[in-house]
N, C-alpha and C positions, 0 to 999 in steps of 0.2 A: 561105511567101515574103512575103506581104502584109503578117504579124506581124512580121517582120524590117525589114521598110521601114517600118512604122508607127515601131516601138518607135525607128528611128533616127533618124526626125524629128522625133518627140516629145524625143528627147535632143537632140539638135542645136536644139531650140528651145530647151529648158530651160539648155542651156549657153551661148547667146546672149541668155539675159534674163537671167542670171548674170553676164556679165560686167561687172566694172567701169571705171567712165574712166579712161581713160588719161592720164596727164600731158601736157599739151601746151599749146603756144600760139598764134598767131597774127594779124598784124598785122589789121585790120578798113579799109576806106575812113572808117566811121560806125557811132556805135553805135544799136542797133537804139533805135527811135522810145518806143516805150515809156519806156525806160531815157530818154529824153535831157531830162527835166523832174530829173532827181536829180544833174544835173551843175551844178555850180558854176563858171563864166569864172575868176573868183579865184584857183580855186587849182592851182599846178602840178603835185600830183601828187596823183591819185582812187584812190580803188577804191572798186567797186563791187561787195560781198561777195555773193556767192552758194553754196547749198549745196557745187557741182559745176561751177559755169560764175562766172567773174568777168571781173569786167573793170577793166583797168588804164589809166586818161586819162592822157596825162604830155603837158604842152603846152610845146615849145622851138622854140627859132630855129633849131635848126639840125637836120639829116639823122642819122635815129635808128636804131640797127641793133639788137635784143634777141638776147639768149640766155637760155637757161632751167636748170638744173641742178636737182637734185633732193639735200639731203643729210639724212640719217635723217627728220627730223619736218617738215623745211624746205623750201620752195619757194626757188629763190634767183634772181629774176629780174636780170640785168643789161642796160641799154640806155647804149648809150654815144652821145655826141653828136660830132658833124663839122659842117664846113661852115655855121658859124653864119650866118646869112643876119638880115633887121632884123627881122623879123616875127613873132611866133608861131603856131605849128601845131600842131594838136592830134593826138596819135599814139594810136592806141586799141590793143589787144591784148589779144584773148579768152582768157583763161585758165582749162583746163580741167583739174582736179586730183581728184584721187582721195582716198579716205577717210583714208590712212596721212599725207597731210601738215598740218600743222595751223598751221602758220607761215608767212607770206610776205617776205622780205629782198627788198628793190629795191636794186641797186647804180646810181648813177647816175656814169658814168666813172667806176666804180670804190669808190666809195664809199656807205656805207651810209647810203638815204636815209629820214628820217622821210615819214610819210604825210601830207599835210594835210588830208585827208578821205576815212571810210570812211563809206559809207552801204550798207545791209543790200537785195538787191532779192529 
């Protein structure tokens, strides 16, 4: 009986350091302190390329909503803006991606936007 419990926590471990990230995103308040010497004020739209974890600055005037998609090799973030207000605010969002995508598309309202800075963390 002991052999039985062992061998299945031993699997249950092994297929818990198996698994890989899952696609995902989410908005942040701030990006963590380390990271915040590799951000640029300049420019509107960052990323900050990471193996498995990134992260996406996009700074607007106005109220930012994302969505994420996934299609074959491609990550396809979209953030659409509203409620333009006079200010800029910086919007951050963790993006956590898996082995199989290899490309990132930012839609900005819709449209496919170029990066104005990628830096490697």
């Amino acid at each position: 009986m002991k052999r039985i419990l062992l061998s299945l926590c031993v699997a249950a471990i092994m297929l818990t350091a198996c698994k890989s990230a899952t696609l995902s995103m989410k908005e942040m308040e701030a990006i963590p302190s380390k990271l915040q010497n590799k951000l640029d004020s300049k420019y509107t739209l960052q990323l900050l390329d990471g193996q498995d974890i990134s992260y996406i600055v996009f700074q607007s005037k106005g109220t930012v909503t994302a969505a994420l998609e996934a299609h074959d090799d491609t990550i396809v973030v979209k953030l659409d803006e509203s409620n333009q207000q006079s200010e800029f605010k910086q919007h951050i969002f963790k993006l956590t991606s898996d082995n199989k995508h290899e490309k990132i598309d930012i839609l900005i309202n819709g449209h496919s936007t170029p990066i104005d800075n990628v830096t490697g963390i």
